[in-house]
C-alpha positions as CSV (number, residue, x, y, z in Angstrom):
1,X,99.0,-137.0,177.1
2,X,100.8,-133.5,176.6
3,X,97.2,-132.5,174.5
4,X,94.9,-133.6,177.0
5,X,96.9,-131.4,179.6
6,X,96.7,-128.6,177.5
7,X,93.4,-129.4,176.9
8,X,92.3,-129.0,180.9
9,X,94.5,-125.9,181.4
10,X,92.2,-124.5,178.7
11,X,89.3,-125.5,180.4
12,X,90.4,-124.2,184.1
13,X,91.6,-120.6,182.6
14,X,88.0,-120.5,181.1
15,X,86.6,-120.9,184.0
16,X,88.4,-119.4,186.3
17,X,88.1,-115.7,184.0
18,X,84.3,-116.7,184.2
19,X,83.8,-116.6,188.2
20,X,85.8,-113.3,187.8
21,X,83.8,-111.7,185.9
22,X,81.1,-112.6,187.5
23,X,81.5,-110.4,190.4
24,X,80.3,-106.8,190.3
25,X,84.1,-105.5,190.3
26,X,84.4,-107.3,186.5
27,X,80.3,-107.1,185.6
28,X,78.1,-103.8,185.4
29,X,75.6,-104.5,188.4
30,X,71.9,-104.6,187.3
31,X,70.5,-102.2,190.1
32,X,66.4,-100.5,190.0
33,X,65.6,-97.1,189.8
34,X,64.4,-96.9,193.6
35,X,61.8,-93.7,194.6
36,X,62.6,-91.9,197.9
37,X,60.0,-89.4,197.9
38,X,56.8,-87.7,196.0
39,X,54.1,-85.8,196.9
40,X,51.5,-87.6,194.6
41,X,51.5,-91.2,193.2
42,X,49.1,-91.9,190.0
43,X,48.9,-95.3,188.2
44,X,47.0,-95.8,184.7
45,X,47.1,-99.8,184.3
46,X,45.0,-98.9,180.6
47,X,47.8,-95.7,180.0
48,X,50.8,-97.9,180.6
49,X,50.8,-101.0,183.3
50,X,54.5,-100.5,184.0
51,X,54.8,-97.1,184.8
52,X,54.1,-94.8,187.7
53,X,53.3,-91.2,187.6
54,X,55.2,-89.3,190.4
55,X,54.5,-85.7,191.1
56,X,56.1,-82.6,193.6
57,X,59.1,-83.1,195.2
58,X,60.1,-86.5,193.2
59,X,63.3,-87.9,194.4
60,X,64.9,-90.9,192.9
61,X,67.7,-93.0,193.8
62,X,69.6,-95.5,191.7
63,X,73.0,-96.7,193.5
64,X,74.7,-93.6,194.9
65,X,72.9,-91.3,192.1
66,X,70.2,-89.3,193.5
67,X,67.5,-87.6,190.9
68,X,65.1,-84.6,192.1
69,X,62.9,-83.2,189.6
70,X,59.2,-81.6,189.7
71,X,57.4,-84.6,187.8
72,X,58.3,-88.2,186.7
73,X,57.2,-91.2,184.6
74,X,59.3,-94.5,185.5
75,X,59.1,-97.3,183.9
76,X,60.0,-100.3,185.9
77,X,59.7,-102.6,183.4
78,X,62.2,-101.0,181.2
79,X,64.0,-99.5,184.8
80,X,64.2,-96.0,183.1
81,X,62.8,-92.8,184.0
82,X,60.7,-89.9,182.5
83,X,61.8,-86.4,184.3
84,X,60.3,-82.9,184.3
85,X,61.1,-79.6,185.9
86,X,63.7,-78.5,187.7
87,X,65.6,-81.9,186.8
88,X,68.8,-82.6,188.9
89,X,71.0,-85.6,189.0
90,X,73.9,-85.6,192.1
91,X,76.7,-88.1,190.9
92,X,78.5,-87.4,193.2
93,X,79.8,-84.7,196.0
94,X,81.9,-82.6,193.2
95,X,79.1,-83.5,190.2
96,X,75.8,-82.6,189.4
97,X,73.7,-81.7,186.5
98,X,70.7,-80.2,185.6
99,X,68.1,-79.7,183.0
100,X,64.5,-78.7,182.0
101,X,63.8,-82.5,180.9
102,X,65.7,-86.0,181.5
103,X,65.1,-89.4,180.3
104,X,67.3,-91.4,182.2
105,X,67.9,-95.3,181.4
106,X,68.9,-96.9,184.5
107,X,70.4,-100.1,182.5
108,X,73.0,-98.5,180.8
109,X,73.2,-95.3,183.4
110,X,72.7,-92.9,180.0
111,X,70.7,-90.0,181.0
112,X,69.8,-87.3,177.9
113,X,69.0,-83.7,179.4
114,X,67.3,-81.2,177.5
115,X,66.9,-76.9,177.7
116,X,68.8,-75.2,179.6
117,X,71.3,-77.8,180.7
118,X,74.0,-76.9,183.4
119,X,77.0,-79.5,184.5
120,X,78.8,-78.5,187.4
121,X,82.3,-79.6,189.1
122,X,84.9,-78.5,190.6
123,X,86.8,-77.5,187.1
124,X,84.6,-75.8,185.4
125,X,80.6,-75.9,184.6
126,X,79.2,-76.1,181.2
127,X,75.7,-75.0,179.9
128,X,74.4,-76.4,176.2
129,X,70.5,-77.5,175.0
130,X,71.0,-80.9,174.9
131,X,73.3,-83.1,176.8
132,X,73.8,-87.0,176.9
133,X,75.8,-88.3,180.0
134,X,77.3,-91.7,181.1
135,X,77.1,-92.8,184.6
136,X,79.7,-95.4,183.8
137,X,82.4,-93.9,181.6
138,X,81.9,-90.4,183.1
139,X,81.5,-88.9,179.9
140,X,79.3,-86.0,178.8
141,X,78.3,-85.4,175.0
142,X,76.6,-82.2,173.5
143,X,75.7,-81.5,169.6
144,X,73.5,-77.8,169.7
145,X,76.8,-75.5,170.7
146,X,77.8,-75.2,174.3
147,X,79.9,-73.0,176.7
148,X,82.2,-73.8,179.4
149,X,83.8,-71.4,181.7
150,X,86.5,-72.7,184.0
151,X,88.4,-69.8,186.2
152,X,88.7,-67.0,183.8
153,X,88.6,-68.9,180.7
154,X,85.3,-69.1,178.7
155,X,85.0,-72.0,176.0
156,X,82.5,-72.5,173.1
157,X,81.9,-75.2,170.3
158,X,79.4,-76.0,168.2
159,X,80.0,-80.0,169.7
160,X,81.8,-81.2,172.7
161,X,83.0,-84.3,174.6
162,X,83.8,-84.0,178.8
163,X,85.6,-86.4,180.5
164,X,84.3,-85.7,183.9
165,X,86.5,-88.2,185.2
166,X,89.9,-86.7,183.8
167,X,88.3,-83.1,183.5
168,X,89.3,-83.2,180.3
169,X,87.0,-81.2,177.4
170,X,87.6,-82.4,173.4
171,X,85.6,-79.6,171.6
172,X,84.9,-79.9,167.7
173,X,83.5,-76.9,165.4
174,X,84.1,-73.3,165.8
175,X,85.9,-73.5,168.7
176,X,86.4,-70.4,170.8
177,X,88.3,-69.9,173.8
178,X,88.3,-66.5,175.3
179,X,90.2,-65.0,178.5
180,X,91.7,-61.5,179.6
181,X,94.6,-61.8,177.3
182,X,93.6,-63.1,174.3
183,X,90.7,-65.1,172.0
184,X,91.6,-68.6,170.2
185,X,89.5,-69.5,167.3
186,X,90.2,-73.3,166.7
187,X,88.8,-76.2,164.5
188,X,89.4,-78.8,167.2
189,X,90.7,-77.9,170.7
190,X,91.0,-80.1,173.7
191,X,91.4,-78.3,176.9
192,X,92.1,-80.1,180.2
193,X,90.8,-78.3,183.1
194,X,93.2,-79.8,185.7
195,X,96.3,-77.9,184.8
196,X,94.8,-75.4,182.3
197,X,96.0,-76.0,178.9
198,X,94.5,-75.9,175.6
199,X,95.8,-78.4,172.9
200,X,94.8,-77.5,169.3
201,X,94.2,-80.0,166.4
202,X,93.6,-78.3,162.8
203,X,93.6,-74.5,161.7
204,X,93.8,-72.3,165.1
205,X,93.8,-68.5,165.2
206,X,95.0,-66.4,168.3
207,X,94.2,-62.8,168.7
208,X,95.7,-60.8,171.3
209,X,96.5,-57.3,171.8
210,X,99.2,-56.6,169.7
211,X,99.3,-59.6,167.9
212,X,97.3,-62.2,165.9
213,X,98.9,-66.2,165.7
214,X,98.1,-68.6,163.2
215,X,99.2,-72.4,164.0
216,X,97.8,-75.9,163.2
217,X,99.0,-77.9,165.8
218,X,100.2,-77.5,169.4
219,X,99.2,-76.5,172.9
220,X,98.9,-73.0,175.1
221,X,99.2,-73.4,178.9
222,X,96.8,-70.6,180.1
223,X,98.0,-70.7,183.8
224,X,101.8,-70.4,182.7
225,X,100.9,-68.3,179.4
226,X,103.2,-70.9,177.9
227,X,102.6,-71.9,174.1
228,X,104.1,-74.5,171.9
229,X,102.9,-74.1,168.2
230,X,104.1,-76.6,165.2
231,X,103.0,-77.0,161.5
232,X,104.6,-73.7,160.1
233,X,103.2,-71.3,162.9
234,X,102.8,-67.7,162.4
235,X,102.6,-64.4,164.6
236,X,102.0,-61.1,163.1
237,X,101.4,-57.6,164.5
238,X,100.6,-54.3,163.1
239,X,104.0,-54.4,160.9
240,X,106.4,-57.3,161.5
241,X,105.3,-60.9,160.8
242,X,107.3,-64.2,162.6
243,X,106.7,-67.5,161.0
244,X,108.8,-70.9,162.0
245,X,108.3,-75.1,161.3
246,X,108.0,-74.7,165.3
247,X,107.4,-72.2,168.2
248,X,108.1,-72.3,171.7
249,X,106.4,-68.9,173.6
250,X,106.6,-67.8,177.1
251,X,103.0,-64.9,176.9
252,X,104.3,-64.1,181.0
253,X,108.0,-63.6,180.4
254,X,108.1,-62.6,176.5
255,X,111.0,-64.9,175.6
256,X,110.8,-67.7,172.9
257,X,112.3,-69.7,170.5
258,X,111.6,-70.7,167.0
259,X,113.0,-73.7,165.0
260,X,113.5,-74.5,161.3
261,X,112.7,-72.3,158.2
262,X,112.2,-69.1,160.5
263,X,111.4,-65.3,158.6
264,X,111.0,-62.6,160.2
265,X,109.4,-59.6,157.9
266,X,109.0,-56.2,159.1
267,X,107.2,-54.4,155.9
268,X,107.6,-51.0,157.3
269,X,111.3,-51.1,156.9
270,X,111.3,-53.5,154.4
271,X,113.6,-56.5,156.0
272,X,113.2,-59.8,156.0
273,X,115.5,-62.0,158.2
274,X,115.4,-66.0,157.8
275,X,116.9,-68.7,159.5
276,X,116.9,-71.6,161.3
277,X,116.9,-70.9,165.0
278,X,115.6,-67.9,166.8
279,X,115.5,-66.8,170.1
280,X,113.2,-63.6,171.1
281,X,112.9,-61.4,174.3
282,X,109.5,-59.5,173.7
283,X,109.8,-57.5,176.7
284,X,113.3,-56.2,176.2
285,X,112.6,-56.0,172.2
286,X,115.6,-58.1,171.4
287,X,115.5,-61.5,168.2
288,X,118.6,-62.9,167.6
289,X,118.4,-65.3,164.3
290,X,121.1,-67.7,163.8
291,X,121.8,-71.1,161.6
292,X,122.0,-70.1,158.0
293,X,121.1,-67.0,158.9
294,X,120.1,-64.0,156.1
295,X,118.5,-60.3,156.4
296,X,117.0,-59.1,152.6
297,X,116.4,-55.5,152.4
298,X,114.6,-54.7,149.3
299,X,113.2,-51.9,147.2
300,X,111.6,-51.1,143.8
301,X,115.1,-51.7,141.4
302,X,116.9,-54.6,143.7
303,X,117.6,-56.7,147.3
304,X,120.6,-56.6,149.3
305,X,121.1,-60.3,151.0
306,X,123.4,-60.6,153.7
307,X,124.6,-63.3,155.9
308,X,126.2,-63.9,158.8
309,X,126.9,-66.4,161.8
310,X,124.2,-64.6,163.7
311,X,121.6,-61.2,163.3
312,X,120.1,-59.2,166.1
313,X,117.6,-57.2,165.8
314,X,116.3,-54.9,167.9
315,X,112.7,-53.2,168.4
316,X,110.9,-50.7,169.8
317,X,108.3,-50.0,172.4
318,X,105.5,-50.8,169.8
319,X,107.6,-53.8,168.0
320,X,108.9,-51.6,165.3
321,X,113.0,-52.5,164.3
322,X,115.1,-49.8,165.4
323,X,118.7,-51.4,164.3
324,X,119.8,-54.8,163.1
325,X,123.7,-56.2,164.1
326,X,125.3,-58.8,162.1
327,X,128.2,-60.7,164.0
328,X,130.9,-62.7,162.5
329,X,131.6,-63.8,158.7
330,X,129.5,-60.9,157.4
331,X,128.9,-61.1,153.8
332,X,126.1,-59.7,151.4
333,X,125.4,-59.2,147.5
334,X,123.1,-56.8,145.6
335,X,123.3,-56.3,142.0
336,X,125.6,-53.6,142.1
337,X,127.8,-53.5,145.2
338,X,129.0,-56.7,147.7
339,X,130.9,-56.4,150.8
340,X,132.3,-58.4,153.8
341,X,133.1,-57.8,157.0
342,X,133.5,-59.1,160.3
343,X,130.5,-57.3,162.3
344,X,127.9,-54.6,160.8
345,X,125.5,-52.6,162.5
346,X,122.2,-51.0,160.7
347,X,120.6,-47.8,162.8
348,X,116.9,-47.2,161.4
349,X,117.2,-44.1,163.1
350,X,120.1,-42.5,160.4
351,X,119.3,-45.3,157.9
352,X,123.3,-45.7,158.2
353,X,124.7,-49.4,157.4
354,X,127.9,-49.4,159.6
355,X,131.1,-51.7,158.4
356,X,133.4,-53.2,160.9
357,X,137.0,-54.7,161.1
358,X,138.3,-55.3,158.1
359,X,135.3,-54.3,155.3
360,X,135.8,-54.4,152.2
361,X,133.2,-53.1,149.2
362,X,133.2,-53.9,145.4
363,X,131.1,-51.9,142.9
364,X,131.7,-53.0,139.6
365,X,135.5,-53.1,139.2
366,X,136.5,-51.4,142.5
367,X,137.2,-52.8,145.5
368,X,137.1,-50.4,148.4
369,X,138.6,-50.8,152.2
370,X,139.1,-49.2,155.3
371,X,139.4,-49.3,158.5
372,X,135.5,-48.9,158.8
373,X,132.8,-47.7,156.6
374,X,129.6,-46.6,156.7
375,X,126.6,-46.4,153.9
376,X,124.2,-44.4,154.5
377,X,120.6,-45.1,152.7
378,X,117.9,-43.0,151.9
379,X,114.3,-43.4,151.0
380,X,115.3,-47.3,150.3
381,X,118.0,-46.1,148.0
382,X,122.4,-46.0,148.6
383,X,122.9,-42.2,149.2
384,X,126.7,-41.8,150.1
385,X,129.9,-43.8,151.4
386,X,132.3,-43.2,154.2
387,X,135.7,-45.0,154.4
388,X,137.8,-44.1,157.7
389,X,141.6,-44.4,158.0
390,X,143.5,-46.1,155.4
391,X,140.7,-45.9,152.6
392,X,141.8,-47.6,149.6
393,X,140.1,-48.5,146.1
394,X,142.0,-50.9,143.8
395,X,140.6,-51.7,140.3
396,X,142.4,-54.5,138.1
397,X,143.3,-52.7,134.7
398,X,145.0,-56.4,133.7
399,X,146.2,-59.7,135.3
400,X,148.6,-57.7,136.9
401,X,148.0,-54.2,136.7
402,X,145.7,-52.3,139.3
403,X,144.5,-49.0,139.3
404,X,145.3,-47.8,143.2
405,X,144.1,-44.7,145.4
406,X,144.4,-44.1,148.9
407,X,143.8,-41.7,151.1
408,X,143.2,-41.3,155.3
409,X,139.1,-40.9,154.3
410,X,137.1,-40.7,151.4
411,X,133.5,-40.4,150.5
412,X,131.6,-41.7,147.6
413,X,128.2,-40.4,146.1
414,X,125.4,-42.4,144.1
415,X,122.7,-41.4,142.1
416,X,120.0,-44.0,141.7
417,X,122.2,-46.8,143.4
418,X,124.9,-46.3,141.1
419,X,128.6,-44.5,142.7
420,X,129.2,-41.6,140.7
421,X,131.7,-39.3,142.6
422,X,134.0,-40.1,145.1
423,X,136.2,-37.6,147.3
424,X,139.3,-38.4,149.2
425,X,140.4,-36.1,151.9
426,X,144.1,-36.2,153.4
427,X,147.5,-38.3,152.0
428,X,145.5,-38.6,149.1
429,X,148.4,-41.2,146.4
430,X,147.0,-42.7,143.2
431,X,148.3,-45.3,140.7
432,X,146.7,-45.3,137.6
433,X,147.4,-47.2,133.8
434,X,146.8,-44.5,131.4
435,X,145.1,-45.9,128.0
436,X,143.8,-44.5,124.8
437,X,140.5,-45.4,123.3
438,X,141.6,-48.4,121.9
439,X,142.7,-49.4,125.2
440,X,146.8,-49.1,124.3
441,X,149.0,-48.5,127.4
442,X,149.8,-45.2,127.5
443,X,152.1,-44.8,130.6
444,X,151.8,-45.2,134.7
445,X,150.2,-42.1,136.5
446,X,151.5,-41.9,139.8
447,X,150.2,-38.8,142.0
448,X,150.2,-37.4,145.4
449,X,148.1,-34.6,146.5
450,X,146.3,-33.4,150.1
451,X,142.6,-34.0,148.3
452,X,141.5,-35.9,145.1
453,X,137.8,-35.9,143.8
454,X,137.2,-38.8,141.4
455,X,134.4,-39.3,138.7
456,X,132.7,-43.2,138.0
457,X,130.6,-44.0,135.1
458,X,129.6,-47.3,134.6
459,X,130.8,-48.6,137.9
460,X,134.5,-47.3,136.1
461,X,137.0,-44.4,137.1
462,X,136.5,-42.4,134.4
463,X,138.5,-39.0,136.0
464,X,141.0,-38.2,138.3
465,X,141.6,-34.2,140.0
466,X,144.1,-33.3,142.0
467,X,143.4,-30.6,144.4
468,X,146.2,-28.4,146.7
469,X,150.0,-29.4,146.8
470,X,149.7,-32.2,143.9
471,X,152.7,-33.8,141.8
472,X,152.0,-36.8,139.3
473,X,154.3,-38.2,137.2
474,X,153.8,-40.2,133.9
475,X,156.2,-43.2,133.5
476,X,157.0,-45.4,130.9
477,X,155.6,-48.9,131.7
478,X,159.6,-49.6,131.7
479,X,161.0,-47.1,133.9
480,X,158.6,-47.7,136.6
481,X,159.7,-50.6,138.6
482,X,157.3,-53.4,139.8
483,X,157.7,-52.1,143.7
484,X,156.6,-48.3,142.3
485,X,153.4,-49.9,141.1
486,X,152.2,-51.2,144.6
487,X,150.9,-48.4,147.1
488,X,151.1,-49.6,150.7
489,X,148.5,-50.9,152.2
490,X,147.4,-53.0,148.9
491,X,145.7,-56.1,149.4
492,X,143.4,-57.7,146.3
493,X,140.3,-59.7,147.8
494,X,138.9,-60.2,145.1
495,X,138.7,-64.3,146.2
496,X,136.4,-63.1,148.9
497,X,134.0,-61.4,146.8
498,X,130.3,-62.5,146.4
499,X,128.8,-63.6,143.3
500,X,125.7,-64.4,143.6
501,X,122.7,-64.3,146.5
502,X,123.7,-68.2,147.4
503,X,127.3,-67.3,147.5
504,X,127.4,-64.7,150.6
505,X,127.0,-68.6,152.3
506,X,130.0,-70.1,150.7
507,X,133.3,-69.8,153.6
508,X,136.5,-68.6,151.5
509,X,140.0,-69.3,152.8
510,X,141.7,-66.1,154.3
């Protein structure tokens, strides 16, 4: 019994979906091509029994679709139509097209327009060679290249699909979208006419004025001059290059945002900047790069890496960096000098790095602090060294023995990136372990004087001269007692101190 039930519910659902359908609202109405209007009539039975030849002034009607044109064959056998001349189909109030030469098939409602094809709405119009639309889906196809202007946007692609329905274009082949600000060269690009915005699909180029951007996938709102790029985007000008796993881009108000494996290059001044999140103002010339965040200066010999909680960088009126700050947890290695501090500041103007609260420097053996200091470059290259109030350089002669100076300021020189000479002006005290050539203690130098002037070789103090109202004295090891040996202000950091280019990340304990 249950089965036989089942079996009639079958049968009633069949049938019931079969008288739905077969009213027009679920079935495409079979409907002739009707004729409204034509100057002359000509039949040929021996030519083609079925179809009429209609010339001037042909109008045409099927359902609410009317079709003008100079000259027509319709079949109304078949219920298509043959048009000439001055073709024009009217959709609707807000649709029409036109062509040289139509042939329309009134079963399916697919009309195929050839030379010099125009489609008009309210979005935008669109003129190609060869055009197939559908009556029923709404949908217009071209294959020969085509051009669509909507407002002040101009589109071209070698093929294109529009969804006159959802005024929606989906463009394939050299795709080319051009307006007042920029041009996009795209692969794929849909572009919906409604609210203005162009989604790409594949390789996508953007020129503007001062910049060209590279991008895969994403979308540009051409009303908002809002852009979102993904798949490793990229925007370069004349010297600086910004590329990101994602971009976010206000074109109106210059600020944007960029996500994941972000550099920044600027090749005139050498610098590269990565990170992981970015924020930009274009219009004030302000990028701050934070998460992981690292700037690389390099040169011929080396590269300087530095790290900190977050980098600004600031530009010019053309885009060009004019000074880079570093905030917080400050810390950076080259080959032959590391340092840490708590903010730095980099002026392109003086090419003068600038150390802040509590910096400390090592070259080699030395480790040099102050209350600030500044390192001034030139021509890519460390030309001098400035250590304000309470300058101090401590090198470890043994486990426990340090070599000590101090002194309110002192200034180091290099020579091909290498310190060579270093001065210390005012309350100049020294500690040093004196040894032979074999490296046997000689005695404790201890010295005060109003100036010293210091010579380094190999990254070593290799001399020591003591300049207006000096007094040294050379102790014993014995008869200089452990609190002699300490100069105040001595503090050994040497468990802060970078070893490596992956280590200026690495968070030592105060």
């Amino acid at each position: 019994m249950r089965k036989r039930i089942h079996t009639y519910a079958r049968y009633f659902l069949v049938a019931i979906a079969a008288m739905l359908f077969s009213f027009p609202a679920f079935a495409q109405r079979k409907t002739r091509i009707h004729i409204l209007h034509a100057d002359h009539y000509l039949y040929n039975a021996d030519f083609n029994k079925n179809i009429q030849q209609l010339l001037g002034h042909v109008k045409l009607r099927q359902d609410s679709t009317i079709i003008t044109c100079d000259s027509a064959f319709l079949n109304d056998h078949l219920n298509n139509v043959d048009a000439f001349g001055h073709v024009h189909i009217n959709v609707n109030d807000t649709l029409n097209l036109f062509g040289d030469r139509l042939h329309y098939n009134g079963k399916n409602r697919m009309g195929e327009f050839f030379g010099k094809v125009k489609l008009e709405d309210t979005r935008a119009v669109l003129t190609t060679e060869h055009l197939v639309f559908n009556r029923i889906t709404g949908m217009a196809f071209y294959d020969v290249g085509g051009t669509i202007v909507s407002d002040s946007n101009v589109l071209k692609s070698r093929r294109g699909d529009y969804d006159t329905k959802s005024k929606v274009f989906y463009f394939k082949k050299n795709v080319t979208l051009t307006n007042p600000d920029q041009v996009t060269h795209a692969d794929t690009l849909i572009y919906n006419t409604v609210n203005k915005t162009a989604y790409f699909r594949g390789p996508t180029l953007i020129k503007g004025n001062k910049s060209i951007v590279k991008c895969i996938d994403g979308w540009y709102n051409t009303q908002s001059d809002r852009v979102i790029m993904r798949k490793h985007p990229e925007i370069s000008g004349s010297e600086q290059q910004l590329s990101a796993d994602s971009i976010h881009y206000n074109n109106h108000t210059g600020f944007g945002r960029a996500f994941g494996n972000i550099r920044v290059l600027d090749t005139m001044h050498s610098l590269l900047i990565k990170g992981n999140v970015a924020e930009l103002w274009n219009n004030q010339g302000v990028t701050f790069v934070t998460d992981s965040a690292v700037a690389i200066t390099y040169d011929e010999q080396d590269s300087m890496f530095l790290h900190a909680d977050t980098l600004w960088v600031y530009f010019d009126r053309k885009h060009r960096a004019k000074k880079m700050q570093a905030y917080h947890a400050v810390r950076f290695y080259r080959t032959d000098l590391q340092g840490k501090c708590d903010s730095l500041a980099y002026a392109v103007s003086d090419s003068v790095i600038r150390l802040y609260h509590y910096p400390v420097l090592w070259t080699g053996k030395n480790q040099l602090t102050a209350d600030s200091v500044f390192l001034a470059i030139h021509n890519n290259q460390m030309d001098s060294l400035t250590l304000f109030n309470t300058a101090f350089i401590i090198s470890c002669d043994s486990a426990d023995h340090f070599n000590q100076i101090t002194g309110r300021n002192m200034v180091g020189y290099f020579h091909h990136n290498h310190l060579y000479k270093l001065k210390v002006d005012g309350n100049a005290q020294s500690v040093y372990w004196v040894r032979d050539d074999q490296k046997r203690l000689i005695g404790i130098n201890k010295a005060e004087s109003s100036y010293m002037s210091i010579g380094v070789r190999d990254n070593e103090i290799k001399t020591i001269n003591y300049i207006e109202k000096a007094s040294e004295t050379m102790y014993p090891q014995q008869d200089l007692p452990q609190e002699g040996r300490i100069l105040k202000g001595f503090s050994w950091q040497a468990t802060l101190r970078p070893y490596s280019k992956y280590d200026i990340f690495r968070k030592p304990e105060k």
